[in-house]
MDTraj code that builds the backbone (N, CA, C; nanometers):
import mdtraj as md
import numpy as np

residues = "UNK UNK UNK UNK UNK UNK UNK UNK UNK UNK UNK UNK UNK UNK UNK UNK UNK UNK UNK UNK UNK UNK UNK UNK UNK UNK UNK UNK UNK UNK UNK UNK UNK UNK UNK UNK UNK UNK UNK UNK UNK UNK UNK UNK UNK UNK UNK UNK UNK UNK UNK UNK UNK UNK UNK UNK UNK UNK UNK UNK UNK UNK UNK UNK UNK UNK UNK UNK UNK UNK UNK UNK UNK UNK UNK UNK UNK UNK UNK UNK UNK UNK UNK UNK UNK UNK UNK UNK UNK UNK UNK UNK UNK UNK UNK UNK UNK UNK UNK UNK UNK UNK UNK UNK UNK UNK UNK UNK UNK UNK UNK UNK UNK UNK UNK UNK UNK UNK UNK UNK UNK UNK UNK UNK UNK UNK UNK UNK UNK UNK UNK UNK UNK UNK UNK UNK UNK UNK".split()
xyz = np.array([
    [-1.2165, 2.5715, -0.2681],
    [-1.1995, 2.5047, -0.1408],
    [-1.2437, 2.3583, -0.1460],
    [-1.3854, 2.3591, -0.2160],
    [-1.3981, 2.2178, -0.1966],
    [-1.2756, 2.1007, -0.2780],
    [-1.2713, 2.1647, -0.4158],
    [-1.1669, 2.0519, -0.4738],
    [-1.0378, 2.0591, -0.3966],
    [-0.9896, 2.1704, -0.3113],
    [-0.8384, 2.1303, -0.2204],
    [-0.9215, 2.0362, -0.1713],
    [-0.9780, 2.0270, -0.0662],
    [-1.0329, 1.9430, 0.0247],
    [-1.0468, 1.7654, -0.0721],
    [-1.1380, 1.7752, -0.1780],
    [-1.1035, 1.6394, -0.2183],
    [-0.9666, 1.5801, -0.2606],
    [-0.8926, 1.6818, -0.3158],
    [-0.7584, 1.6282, -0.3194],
    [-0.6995, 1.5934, -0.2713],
    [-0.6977, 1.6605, -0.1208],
    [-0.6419, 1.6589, 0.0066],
    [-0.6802, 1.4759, 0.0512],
    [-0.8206, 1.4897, 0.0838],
    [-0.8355, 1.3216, 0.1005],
    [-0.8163, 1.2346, -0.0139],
    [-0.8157, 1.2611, -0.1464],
    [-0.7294, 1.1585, -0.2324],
    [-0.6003, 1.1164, -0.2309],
    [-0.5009, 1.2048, -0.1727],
    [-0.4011, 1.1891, -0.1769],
    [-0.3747, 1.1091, -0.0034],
    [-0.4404, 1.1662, 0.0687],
    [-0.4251, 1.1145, 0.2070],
    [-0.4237, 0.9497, 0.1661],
    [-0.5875, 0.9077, 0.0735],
    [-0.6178, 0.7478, 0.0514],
    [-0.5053, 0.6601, -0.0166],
    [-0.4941, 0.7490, -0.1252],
    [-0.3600, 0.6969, -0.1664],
    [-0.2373, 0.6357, -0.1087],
    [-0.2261, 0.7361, -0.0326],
    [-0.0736, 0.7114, 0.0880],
    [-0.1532, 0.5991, 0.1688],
    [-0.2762, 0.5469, 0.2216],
    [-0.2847, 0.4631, 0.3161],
    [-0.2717, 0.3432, 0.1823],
    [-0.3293, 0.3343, 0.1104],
    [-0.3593, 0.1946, 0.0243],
    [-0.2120, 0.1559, -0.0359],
    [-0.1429, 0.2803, -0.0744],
    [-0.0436, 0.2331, -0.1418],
    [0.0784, 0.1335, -0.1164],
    [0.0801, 0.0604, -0.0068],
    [0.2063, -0.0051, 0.0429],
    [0.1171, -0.1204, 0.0892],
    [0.0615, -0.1527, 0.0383],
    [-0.0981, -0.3144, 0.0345],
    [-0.1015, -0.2833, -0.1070],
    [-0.1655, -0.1852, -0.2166],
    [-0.1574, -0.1847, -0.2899],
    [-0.0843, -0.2394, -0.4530],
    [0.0492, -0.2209, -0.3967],
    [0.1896, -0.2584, -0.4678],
    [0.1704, -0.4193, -0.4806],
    [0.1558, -0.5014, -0.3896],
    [0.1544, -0.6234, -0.3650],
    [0.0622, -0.6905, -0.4272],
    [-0.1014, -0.6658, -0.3849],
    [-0.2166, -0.7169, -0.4210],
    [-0.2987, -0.6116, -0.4215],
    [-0.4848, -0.6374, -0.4535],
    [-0.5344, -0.5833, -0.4837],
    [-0.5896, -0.5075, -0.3231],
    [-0.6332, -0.3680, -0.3239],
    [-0.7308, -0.3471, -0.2196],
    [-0.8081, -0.4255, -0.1837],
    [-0.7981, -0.4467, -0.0700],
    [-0.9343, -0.5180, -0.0374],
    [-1.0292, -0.3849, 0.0917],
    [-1.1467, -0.3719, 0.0085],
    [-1.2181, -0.3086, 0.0870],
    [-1.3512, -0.3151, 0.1425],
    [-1.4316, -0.2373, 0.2254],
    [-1.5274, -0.3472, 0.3528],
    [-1.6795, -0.3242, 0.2509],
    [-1.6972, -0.2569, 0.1352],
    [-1.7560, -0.2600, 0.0809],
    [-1.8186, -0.3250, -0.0404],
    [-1.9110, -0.3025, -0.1283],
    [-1.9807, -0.3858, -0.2611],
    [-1.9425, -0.3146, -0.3622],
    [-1.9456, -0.3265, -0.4884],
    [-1.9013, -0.2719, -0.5624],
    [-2.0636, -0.1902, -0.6152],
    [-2.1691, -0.2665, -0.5527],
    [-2.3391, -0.1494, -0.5791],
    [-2.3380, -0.0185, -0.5190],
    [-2.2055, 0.0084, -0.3961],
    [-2.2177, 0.0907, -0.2921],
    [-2.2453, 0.2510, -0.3710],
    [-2.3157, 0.3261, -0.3098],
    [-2.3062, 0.4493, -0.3579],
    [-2.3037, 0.5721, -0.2203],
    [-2.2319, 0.5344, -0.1414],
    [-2.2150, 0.5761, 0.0204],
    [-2.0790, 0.6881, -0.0543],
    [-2.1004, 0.8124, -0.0133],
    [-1.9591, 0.8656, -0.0452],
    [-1.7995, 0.8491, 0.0291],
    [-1.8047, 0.8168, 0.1238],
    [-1.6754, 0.7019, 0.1467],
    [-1.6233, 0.6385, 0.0415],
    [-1.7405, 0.5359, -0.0457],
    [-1.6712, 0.4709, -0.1318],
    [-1.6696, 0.5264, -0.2214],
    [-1.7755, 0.5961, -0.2795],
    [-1.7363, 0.6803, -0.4190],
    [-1.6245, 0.7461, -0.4370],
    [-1.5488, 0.7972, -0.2900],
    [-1.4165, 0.8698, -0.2785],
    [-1.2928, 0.7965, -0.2572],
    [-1.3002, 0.6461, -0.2238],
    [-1.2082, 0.5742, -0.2401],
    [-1.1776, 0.4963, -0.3410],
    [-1.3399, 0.4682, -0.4432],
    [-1.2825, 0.4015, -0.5511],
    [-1.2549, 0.4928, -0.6383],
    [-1.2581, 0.6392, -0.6545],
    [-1.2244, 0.7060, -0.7495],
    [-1.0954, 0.7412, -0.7497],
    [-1.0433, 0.7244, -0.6395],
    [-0.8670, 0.7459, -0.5524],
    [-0.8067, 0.6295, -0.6488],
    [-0.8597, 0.4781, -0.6492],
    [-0.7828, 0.4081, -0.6497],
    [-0.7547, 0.3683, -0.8027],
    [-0.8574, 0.4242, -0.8707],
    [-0.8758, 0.4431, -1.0485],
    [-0.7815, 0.5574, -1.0369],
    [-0.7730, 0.6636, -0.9861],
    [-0.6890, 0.7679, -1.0480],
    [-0.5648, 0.7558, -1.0072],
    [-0.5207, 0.6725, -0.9247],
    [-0.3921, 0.6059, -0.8770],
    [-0.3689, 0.4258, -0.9332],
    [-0.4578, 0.4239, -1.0424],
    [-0.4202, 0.3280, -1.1195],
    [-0.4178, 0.1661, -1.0225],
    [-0.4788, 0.1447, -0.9241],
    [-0.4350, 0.0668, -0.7941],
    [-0.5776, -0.0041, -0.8097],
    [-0.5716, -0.1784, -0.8426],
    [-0.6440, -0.2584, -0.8380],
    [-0.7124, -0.2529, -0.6483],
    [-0.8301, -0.3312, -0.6971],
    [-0.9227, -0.3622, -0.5905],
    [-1.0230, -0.4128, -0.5429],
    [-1.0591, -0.4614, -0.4846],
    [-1.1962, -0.5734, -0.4685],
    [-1.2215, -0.5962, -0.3613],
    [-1.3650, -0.6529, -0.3832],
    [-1.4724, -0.6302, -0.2675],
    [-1.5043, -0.7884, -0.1867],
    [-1.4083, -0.8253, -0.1012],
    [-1.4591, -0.9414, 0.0051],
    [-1.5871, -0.9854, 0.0005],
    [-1.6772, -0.8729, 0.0469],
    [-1.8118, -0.8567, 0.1418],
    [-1.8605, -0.8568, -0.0630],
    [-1.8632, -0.9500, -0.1641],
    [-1.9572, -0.8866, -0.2664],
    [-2.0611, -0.9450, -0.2809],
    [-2.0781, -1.0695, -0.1628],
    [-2.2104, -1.0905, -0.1674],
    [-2.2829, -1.1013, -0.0608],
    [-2.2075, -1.0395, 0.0137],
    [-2.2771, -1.0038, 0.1696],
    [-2.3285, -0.8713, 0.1945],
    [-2.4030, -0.7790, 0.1426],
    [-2.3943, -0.6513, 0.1576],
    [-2.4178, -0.5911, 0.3350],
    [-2.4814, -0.6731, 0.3817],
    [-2.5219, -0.6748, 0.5096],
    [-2.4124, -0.7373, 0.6211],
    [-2.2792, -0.6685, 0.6100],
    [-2.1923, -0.7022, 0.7191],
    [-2.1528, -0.6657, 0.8570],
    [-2.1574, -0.7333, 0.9174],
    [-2.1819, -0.6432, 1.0598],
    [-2.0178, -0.5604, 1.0807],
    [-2.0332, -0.4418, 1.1596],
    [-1.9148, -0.3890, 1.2137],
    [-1.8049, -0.4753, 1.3101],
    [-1.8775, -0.5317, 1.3820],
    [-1.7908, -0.5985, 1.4199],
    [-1.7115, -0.7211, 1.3409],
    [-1.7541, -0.7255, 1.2165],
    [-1.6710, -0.8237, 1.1380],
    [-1.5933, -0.7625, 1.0220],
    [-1.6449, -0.6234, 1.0223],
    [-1.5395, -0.5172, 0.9489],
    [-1.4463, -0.5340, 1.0449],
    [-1.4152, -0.5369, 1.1380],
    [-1.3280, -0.4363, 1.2188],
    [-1.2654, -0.5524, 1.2848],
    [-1.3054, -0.7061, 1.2800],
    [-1.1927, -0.8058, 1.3105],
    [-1.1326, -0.8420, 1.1512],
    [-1.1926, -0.8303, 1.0521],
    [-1.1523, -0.8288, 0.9335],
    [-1.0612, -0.7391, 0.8915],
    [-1.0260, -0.6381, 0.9296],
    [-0.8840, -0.5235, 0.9081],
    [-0.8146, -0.5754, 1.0091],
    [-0.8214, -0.5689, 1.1459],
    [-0.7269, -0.6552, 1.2525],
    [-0.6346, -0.7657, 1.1948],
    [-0.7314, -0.8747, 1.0958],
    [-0.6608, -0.9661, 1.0667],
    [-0.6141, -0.9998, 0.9345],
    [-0.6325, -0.8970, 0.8138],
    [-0.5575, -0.8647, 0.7271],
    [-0.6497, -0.8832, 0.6461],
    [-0.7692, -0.9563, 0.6666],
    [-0.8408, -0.9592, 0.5309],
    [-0.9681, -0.8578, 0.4504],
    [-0.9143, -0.7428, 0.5283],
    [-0.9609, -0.6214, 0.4896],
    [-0.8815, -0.5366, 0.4673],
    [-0.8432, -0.4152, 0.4002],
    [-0.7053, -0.3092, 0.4354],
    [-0.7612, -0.1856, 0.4646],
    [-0.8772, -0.1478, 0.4023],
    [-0.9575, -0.0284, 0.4572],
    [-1.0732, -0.0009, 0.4577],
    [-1.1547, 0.0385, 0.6085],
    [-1.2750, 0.0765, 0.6715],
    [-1.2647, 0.2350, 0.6926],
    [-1.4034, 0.2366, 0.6942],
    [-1.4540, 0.3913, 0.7334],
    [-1.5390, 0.3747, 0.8209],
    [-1.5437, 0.4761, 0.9423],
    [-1.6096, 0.4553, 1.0332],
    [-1.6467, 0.6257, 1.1203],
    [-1.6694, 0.6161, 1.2053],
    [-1.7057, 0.7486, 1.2864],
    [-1.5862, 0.7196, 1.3853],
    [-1.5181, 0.7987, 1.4630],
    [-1.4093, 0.8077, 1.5237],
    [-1.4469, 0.7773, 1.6777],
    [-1.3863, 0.7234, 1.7577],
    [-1.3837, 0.6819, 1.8511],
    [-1.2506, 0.6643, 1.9675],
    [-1.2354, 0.6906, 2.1023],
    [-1.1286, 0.6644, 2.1393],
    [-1.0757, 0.5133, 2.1204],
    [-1.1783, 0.4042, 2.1677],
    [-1.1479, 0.2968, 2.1391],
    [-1.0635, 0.2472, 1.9645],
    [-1.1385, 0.2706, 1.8952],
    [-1.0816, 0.2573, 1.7609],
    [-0.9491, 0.3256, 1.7156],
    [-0.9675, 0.4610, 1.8020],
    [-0.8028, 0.5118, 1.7325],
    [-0.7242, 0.4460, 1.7906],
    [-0.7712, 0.3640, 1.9369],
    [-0.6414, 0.2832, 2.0093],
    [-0.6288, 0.1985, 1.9122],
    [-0.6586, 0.0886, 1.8861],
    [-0.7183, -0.0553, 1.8010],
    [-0.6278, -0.0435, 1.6594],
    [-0.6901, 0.0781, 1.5770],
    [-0.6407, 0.0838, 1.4617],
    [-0.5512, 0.2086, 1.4161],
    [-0.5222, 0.2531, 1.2696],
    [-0.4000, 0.3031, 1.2375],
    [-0.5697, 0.4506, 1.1844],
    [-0.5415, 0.5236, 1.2434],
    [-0.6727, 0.6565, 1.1766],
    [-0.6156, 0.7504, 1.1006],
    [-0.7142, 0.7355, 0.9942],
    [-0.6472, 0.8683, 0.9215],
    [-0.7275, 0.9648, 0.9197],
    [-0.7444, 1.1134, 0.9502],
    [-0.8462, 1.1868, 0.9501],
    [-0.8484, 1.2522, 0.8507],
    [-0.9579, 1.2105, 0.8027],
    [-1.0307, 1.3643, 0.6569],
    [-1.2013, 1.3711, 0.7028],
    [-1.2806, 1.4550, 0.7218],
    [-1.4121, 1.5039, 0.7275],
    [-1.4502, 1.4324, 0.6006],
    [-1.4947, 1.3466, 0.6048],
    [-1.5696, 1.3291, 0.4429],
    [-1.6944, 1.4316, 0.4612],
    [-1.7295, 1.4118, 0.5343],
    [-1.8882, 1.4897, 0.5492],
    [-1.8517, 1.6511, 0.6058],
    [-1.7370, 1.6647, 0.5813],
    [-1.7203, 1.8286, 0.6510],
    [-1.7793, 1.8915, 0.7707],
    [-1.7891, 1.7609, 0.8560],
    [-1.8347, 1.8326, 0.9891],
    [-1.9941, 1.8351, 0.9661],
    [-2.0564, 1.7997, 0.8905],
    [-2.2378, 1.7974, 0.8468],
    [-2.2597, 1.6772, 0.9349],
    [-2.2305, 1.5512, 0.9601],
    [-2.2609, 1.4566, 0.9515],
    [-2.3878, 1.5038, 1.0881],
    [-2.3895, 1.5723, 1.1809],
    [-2.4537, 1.5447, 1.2883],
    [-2.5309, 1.6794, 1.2383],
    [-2.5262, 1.7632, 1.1766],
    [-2.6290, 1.8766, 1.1482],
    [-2.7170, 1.8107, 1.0991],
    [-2.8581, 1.8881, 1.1438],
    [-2.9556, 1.8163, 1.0929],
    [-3.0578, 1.9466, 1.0103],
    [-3.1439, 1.9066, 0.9422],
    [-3.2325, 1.9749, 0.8498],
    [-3.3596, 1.9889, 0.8405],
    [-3.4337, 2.1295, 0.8815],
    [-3.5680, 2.1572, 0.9557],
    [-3.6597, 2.1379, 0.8286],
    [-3.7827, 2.0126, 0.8174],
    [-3.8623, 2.0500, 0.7257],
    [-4.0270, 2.0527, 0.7706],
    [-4.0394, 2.0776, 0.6717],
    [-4.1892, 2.1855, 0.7803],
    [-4.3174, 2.1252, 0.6570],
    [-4.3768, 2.0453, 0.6867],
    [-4.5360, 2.0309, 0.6026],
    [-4.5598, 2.1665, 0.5237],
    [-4.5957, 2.1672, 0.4062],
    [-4.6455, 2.2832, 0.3472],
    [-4.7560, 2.3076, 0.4349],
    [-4.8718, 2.2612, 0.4726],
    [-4.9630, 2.3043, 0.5255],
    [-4.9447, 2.3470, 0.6257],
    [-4.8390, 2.3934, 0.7120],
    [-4.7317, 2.4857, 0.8253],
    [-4.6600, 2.5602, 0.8306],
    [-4.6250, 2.5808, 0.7048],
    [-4.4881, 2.6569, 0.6601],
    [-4.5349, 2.8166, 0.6810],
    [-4.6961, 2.8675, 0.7329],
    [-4.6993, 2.9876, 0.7358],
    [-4.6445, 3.0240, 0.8855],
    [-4.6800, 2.8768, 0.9717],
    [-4.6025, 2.8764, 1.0886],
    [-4.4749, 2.9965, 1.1067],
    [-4.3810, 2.9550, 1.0174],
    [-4.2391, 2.9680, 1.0128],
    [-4.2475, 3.1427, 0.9446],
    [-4.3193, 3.2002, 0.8973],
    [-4.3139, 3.2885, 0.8030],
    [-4.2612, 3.4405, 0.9352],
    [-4.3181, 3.4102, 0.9760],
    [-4.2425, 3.5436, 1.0973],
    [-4.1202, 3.5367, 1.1546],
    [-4.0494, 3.4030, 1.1046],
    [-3.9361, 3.3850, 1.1759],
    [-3.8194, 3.4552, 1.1253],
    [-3.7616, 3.5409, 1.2189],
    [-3.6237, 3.5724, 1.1419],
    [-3.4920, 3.5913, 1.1925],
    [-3.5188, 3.5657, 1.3564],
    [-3.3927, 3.5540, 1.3842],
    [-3.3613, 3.4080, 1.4800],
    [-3.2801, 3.3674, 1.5671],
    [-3.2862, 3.2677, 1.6486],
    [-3.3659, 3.3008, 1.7944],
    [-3.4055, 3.3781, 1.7897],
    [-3.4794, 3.4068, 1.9221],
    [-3.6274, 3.3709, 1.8957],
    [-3.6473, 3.3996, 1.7352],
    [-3.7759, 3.4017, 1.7189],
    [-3.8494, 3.2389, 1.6934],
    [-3.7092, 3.1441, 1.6120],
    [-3.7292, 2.9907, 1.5878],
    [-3.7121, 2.9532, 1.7412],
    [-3.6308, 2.9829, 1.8668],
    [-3.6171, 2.9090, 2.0180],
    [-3.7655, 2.8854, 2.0464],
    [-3.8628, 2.9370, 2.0043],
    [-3.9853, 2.9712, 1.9970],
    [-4.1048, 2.8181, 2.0323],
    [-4.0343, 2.7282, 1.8975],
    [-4.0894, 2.6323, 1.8343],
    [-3.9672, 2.5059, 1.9228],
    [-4.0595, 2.3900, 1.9212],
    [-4.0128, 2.2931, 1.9915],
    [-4.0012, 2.2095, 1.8417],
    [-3.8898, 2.1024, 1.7966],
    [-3.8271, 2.0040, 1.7179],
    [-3.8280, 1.8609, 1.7665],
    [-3.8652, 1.7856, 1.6469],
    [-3.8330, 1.6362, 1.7090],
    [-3.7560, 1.6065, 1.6095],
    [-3.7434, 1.4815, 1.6036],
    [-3.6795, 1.3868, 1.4624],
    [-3.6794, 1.2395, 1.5042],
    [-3.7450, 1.1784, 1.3558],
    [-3.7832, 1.0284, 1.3556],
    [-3.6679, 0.9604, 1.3575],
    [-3.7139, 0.8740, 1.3198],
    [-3.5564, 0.7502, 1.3273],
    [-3.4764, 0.7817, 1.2257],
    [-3.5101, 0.7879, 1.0883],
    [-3.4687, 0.8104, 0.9910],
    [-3.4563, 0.9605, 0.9360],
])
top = md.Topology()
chain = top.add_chain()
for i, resn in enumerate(residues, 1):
    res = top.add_residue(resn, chain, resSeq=i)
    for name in ("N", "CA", "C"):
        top.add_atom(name, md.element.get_by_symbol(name[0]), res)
traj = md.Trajectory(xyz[None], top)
């Protein structure tokens, strides 16, 4: 399942880059240091589709969204990744693939060892509704 699924969005990337592609190189909103899986999945698309590409932003790593996103508007970007929005699907051309499979907003309970006996009786969801959760910024 998982490799349909990456194929599935390789081939999706492909079909968006390829007709910018033909002409000139990708231009995309990222660095070439990036290790964000967005890009790991688009530059590996564009090596296995043989399709040059380069990075605008390569010495800006710190670009704001709003200059991604007048930067594809006005051609000198060809592809962004972003979180979906009504506004944006109006604005721009969306292609949908889950990179994150629907995880992106799940979050992950970790517990101090010196607590974890806390948790040791827990075994169903009635028994964790129990316990109150926060989460920091990060």
């Amino acid at each position: 399942m998982p490799s349909r699924f990456i194929k599935t969005t390789i081939l999706s990337i492909v079909w968006l880059t390829s007709a910018v592609a033909y002409s000139s190189p990708v231009k995309l909103q990222s660095y070439s240091g990036d290790t964000s899986l967005p890009h790991k999945i688009l530059v590996e698309t564009l090596k296995r589709a043989n399709l040059e590409y380069i990075y605008p932003y390569a010495s800006d790593k710190d670009v704001s969204n709003a200059r991604i996103l007048n930067d594809v508007k006005t051609g000198s970007l060809d592809v962004m990744w972003s979180m979906t929005s009504r506004q944006l699907e109006d604005d721009y051309q969306a292609l949908y693939f889950p990179l994150f499979r629907g995880m992106l907003g799940m979050r992950l309970a970790i517990v101090k060892a010196q607590n974890k006996h806390l948790f040791a009786g827990v075994k169903t969801l009635s028994d964790l509704k129990a316990f109150s959760a926060g989460q920091g910024k990060t």
